[in-house]
C-alpha positions in Angstrom: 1.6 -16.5 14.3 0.2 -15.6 10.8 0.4 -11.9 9.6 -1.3 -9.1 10.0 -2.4 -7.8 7.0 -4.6 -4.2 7.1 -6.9 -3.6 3.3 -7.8 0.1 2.9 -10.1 0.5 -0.4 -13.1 3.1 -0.3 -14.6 -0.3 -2.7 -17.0 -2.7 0.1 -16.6 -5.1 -2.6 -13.3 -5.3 -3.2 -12.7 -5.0 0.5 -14.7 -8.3 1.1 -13.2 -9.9 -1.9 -9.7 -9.1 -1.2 -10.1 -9.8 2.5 -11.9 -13.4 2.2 -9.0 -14.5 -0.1 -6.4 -13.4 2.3 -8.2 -15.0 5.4 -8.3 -18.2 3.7 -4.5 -17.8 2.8 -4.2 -17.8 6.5 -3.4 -14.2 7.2 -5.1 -12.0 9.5 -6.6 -9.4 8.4 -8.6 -6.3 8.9 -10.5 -3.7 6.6 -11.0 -0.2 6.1 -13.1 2.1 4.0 -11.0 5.5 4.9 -7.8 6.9 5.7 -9.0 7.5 9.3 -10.2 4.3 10.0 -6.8 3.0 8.9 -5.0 4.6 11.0 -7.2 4.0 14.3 -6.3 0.6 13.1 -3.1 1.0 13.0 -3.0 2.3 16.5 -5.0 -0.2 17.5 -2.6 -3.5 15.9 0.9 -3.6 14.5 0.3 -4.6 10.9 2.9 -6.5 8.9 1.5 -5.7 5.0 -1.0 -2.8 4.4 -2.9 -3.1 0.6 -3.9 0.4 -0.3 -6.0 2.0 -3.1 -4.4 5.0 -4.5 -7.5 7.3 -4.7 -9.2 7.4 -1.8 -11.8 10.4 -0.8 -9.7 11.6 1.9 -6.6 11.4 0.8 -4.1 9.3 -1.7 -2.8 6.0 -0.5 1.0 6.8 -0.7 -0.1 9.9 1.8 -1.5 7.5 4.1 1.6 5.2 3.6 3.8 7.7 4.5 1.4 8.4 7.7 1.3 4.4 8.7 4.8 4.7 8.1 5.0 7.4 11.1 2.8 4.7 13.3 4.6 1.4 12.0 7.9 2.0 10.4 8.4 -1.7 9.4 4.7 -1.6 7.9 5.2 -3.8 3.9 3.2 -2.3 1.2 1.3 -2.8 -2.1 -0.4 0.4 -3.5 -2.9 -0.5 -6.2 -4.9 1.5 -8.5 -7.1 1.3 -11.9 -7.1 4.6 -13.0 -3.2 5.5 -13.4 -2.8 6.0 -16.7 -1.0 2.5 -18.1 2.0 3.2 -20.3 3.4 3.7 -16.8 4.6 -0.1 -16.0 3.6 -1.7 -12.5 7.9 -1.8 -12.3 8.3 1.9 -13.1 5.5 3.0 -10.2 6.9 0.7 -7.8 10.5 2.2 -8.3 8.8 5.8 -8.0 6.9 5.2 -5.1 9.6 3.1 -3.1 11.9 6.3 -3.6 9.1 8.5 -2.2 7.5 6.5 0.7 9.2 2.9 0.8 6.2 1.4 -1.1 7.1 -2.4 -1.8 4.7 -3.0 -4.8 2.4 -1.1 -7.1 -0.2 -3.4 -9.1 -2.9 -1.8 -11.6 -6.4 -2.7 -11.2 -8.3 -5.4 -11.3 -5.9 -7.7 -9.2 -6.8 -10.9 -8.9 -6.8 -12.4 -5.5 -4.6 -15.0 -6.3 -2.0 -12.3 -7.5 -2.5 -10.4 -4.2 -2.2 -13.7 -2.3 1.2 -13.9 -4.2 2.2 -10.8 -3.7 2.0 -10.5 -0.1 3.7 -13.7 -0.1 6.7 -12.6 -1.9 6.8 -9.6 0.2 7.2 -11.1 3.5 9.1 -13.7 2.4 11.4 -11.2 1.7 11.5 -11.8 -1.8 10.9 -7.7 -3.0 13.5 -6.4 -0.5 16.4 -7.4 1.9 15.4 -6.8 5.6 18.8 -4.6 6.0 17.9 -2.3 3.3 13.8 -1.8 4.4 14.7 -1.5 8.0 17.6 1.2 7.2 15.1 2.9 5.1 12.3 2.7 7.2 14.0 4.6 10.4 14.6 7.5 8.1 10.3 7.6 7.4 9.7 10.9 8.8 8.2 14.8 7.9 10.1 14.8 4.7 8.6 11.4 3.5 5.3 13.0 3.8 6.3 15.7 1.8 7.7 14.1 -1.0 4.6 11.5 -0.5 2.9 14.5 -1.5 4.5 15.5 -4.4 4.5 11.9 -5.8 0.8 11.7 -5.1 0.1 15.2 -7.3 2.4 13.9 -10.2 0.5 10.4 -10.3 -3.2 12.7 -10.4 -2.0 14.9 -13.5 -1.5 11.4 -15.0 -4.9 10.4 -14.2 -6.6 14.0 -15.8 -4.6 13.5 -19.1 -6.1 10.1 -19.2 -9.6 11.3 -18.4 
């Protein structure tokens, strides 16, 4: 049975974009434009790979990771943004947020959809992270991951206001 792959970007275009690409990679996938509609969906399916945008209205992504987390512990991730300021690597943010919330992958924007494609694949292939490790990881997502999802979130918007 092919994925389930859940797109949360406050962007209609890039949610088509990104979502078209993926359904013709075969994965199943469904879209939202909020936090809230994300996680209705996530009540409503158990997603294998969420994409999130960092800056959302509502709330950051890596807050709303760390609330999917609460709803599908097992849940993969790429967190993806344009506006974090750059001379932060792709490899330094991804080592950041995977101590804070367990996020898999951070990409800066644009991201092409073959590189999402890609990225996805790699993550459920297992390539970003052993099973043992995420699962013993994941049980421990609870209160204090939200916190510290927090903390990480504030941190990454004073980077964005220097940049502005």
């Amino acid at each position: 049975m092919p994925a389930r792959v859940l797109i949360v970007d406050d962007e209609a275009n890039v949610l088509r974009g990104w979502a078209r690409a993926l359904r013709l990679a075969g994965y199943r996938v469904s879209t939202a434009s909020t936090a809230q509609e994300a996680l209705n969906l996530a009540d409503e399916h158990p997603f294998d790979v969420t994409v999130l945008d960092f800056l959302m209205p509502s709330m950051t992504g890596i807050e709303l990771l760390a609330r999917l987390r609460k709803k599908v512990p097992t849940i993969r991730s790429v967190v993806i943004s344009g506006r974090i300021d750059k001379k932060h690597t792709a490899d330094q943010l991804t080592s950041k947020l995977r101590e804070a919330v367990e996020a898999d992958i951070y990409l800066h924007k644009p991201v092409s959809n073959q590189d999402l494609t890609e990225t996805i694949e790699k993550l459920l292939g297992g390539a970003e992270r052993s099973w043992k490790e995420f699962a013993s990881r994941s049980v421990n997502a609870k209160s204090t991951k939200i916190k510290t999802a927090k903390n990480v979130a504030k941190e990454l918007k004073k980077s964005l206001k220097k940049k502005d």
